[in-house]
N, C-alpha and C positions, 0 to 999 in steps of 0.2 A: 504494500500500500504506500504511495504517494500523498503529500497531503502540501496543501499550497495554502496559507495565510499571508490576506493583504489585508493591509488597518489603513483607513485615509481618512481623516478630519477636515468637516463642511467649514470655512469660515465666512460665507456669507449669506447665512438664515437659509438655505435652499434645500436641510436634510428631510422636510418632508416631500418635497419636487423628485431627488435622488431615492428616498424611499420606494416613491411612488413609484419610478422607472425600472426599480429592482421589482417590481411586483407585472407590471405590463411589459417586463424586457422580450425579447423574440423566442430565448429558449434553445437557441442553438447549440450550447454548448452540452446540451442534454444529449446531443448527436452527435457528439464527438466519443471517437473511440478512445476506449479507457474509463471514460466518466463514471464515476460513482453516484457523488451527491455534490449537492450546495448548499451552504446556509451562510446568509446575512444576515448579521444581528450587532446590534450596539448593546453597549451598556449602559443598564442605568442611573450611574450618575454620569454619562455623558454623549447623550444619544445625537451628535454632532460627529461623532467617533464609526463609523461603520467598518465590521469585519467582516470581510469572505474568504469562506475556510471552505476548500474545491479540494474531493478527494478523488484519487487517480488508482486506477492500476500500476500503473509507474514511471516515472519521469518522464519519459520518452512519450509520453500518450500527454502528457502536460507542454511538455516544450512544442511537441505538433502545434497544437491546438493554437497555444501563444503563441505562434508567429503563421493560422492561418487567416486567410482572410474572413474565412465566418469568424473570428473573434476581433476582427478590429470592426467588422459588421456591427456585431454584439454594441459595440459601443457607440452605436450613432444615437442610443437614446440618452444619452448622457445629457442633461439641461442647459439649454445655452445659457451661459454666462457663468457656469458652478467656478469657485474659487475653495482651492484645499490652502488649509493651514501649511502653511511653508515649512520643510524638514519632518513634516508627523508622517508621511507615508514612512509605511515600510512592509516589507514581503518577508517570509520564510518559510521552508522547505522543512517536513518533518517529514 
């Protein structure tokens, strides 16, 4: 098992816009080979804070994926004008 954590903090009011889009997003990535599951979730005391924790068969099914074009697809629903807290991204790989 593969497991891929990304944390990215909203800084301008727009985490119920980005919620929303995580909820109506296309779903592609359910069709990618290897996919497990997905879950997006904040915390509650800081629900400006979103994780997604994407689990894989194994790396290899993960790095496809990242660099096809259904996943830069994936991201046209992104809100225009969203603004992330500067330095809070961050990914890793269990």
């Amino acid at each position: 098992m593969f497991v891929a954590l990304s944390k990215f903090v909203i800084a301008n009011g727009m985490t119920n816009e980005v919620k929303e889009a995580f909820k109506n997003r296309p779903h592609f990535v359910e069709k990618a080979t290897g996919f497990v599951r997905l879950y997006v979730i904040s915390p509650f005391d800081n629900p400006d804070e979103i994780w997604l924790i994407t689990y894989w068969t194994d790396e290899n099914s993960y790095k496809t994926w990242h660099h096809s074009p259904e996943h830069h697809k994936s991201h046209k629903g992104i809100p225009k004008g969203l603004k992330l807290v500067p330095k809070a991204n961050d990914i890793r790989f269990f």
